[in-house]
C-alpha angles and dihedrals in degrees: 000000000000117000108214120201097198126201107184131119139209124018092338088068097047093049094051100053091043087050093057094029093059092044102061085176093068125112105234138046131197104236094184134015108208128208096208150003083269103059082032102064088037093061084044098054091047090063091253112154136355100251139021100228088191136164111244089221090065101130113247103029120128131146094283093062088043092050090047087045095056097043074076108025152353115291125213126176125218112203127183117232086252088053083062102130083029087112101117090104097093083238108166086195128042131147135168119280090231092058113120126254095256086060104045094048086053089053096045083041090057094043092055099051086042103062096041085054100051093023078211133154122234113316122218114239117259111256105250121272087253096046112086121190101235100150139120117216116193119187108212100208139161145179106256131273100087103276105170108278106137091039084055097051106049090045090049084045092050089044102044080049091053090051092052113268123132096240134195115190112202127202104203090151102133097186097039116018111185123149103109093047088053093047096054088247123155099228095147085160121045100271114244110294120195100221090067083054099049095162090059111113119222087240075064096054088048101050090046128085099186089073096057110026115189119242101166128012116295081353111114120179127217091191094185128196094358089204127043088240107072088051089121079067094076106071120196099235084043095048085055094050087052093055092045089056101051090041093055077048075067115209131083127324122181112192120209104210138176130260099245113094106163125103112269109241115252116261130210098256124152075206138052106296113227113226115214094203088050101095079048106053086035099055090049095045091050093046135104094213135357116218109215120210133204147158122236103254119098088242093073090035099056088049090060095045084050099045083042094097088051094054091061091040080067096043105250109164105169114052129177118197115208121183109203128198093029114180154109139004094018115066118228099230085060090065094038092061091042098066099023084057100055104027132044104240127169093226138343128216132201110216109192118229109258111169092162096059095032093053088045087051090048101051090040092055082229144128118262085237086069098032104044110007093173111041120118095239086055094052084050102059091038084067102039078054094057092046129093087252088086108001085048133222120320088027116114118270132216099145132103100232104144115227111222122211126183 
């Protein structure tokens, strides 16, 4: 016998459990009927039932309740025909509401004996057959002590735009978030973030415009959390369904991320705990290459030689080395020979200091490609743009990174 915790409402709910109660031969047998994800994920984490029979549109499920679901028991999903596209979940089984009992019981059957057989977590769903994965996905990180990355990365993101690319900048700094003030734009509330939409499906990213709204040609701009305090907002398993869909988008996201790259401790909660450092750790692990970012003092170089070995913890391959504010009376092949000599990078810029262009930007709430065209540090990062370090390998290259061998 299967034991079914169900979590439906209206007359779906009430079919179903008339369905199973008038048919005492039937295999299965709903224990508990819950009112919401809350009660839900308590009976599940008390051992109580086999599977989770749940409507997607219950308010509050994303990845991280399913996950925590299916540590305890199966997981199905019940959508209604309007929640077509609603798929993002990572449910390995959904069918419609309105299906009939004989279905539903086959499904729950399957899920059951699934899960005994693999002994695996959620799975996230397979991309359509029609969705490639042709993106390109740059972290923008740095060692603390503010040394230009999300200057950096909206200005790489406006120049790689201007050059052609189809470009998504990212915020996913949960201590400083800063892009759209950057960007000039009015976001007096957080923009729209797909994590606090989990149900969402990435055909819906796509269709949508309110996601990623455009502020440059062929620039959009997922501005996040918009203030430090609603980082419990960005959850990890939601973070990785976010990359996944603008990968499958397919062009170029940079990704703007804190400094902070160490586990968050666990904390005592009866409900899934939120890690600050996850959209972080996330962001590095899911991209093709991080862009490290440092200011030419020893202070901030000895902070990425040290966060170095956490960088590869995280499996980060190919790593580019910027070194941002060069200038007197320290000479930049110094500091070149100081990093390539001690870590393996796949190429390392000098970015000269520049505070006169950079404050007018800044007050602006402009790029450094409207407020200051000719300036060195401008003709810089229109270079860095145009190099493999963030249109990748096989692209064309107009750009001055260096490439470092050792």
């Amino acid at each position: 016998m299967i034991d079914i915790v169900l979590c439906a409402s209206g007359r779906d709910e009430v079919r179903i459990v008339h369905d199973l109660a008038v048919d005492r031969s039937r295999t299965a047998r709903v224990v508990r009927r819950c009112a919401d994800l809350a009660e839900t994920l308590a009976v599940v984490a008390a051992g109580v039932g086999d599977v989770v029979l749940i409507d997607v549109s219950v308010r509050g499920l994303g990845r991280d309740a399913i996950a925590a679901m299916m540590r305890d028991a199966a997981v199905v999903g019940l959508r209604s025909q309007e929640d077509a596209d609603q798929t993002a979940l990572g449910l390995r089984h959904v069918l419609d509401a309105s299906s009939s009992i004989e279905e539903i019981l086959a499904t729950v059957a399957a899920a059951v004996s699934g899960e005994q057989e693999e002994g695996a977590s959620w799975i996230q769903e397979a991309a359509d057959a029609d969705e490639e994965s042709g993106g390109r996905l740059v972290a923008v990180w740095g060692p603390g002590g503010a040394p230009g990355r999300s200057t950096l990365a909206v200005n790489l993101a406006a120049e790689a735009a201007a050059a052609g690319a189809d470009t998504v900048l990212v915020d996913a700094d949960t201590y400083g978030p800063s892009q759209s003030q950057l960007l000039g734009v009015l976001d007096e509330a957080p923009a729209w973030w797909p994590p606090r939409e989990p149900t969402i499906g990435t055909r819906s990213m796509r269709r949508r415009s309110s996601p990623l709204p455009l502020v440059q040609p062929r620039l959009r701009l997922l501005s996040g959390i918009g203030v430090p305090g609603r980082w419990a907002e960005l959850r990890r398993t939601s973070m990785d369904g976010v990359w996944a869909a603008l990968a499958r988008r397919g062009g170029l996201v940079l990704a703007d991320v804190a400094s902070l790259l160490e586990e968050d401790e666990e904390l005592s909660y009866d409900t899934i705990a939120p890690q600050r450092n996850a959209a972080a750790i996330s962001a590095i692990e899911a991209s093709d290459a991080v862009i490290a970012v440092v200011t030419a003092d020893p202070i901030s170089i000895t902070r990425l030689l040290r966060e170095h070995s956490r960088l590869q913890e995280l499996g980060v391959e190919e790593l580019h080395v910027v070194v941002n504010r060069v200038g007197a009376p320290v000479p930049g092949d110094r500091v070149r020979e100081l990093i390539a000599s001690r870590i393996q990078v796949a190429s390392l810029t000098l970015l000269p200091d520049d505070p006169i262009a950079c404050r007018t930007a800044a007050w602006d709430g402009a790029l450094l490609a409207e407020a200051a065209p000719r300036s060195a540090l401008r003709r810089g990062l229109r270079d860095l743009a145009a190099s493999p370090a963030v249109i990748g390998q096989g692209a064309a290259v107009t750009g001055s990174a260096e490439p470092v061998r050792r």
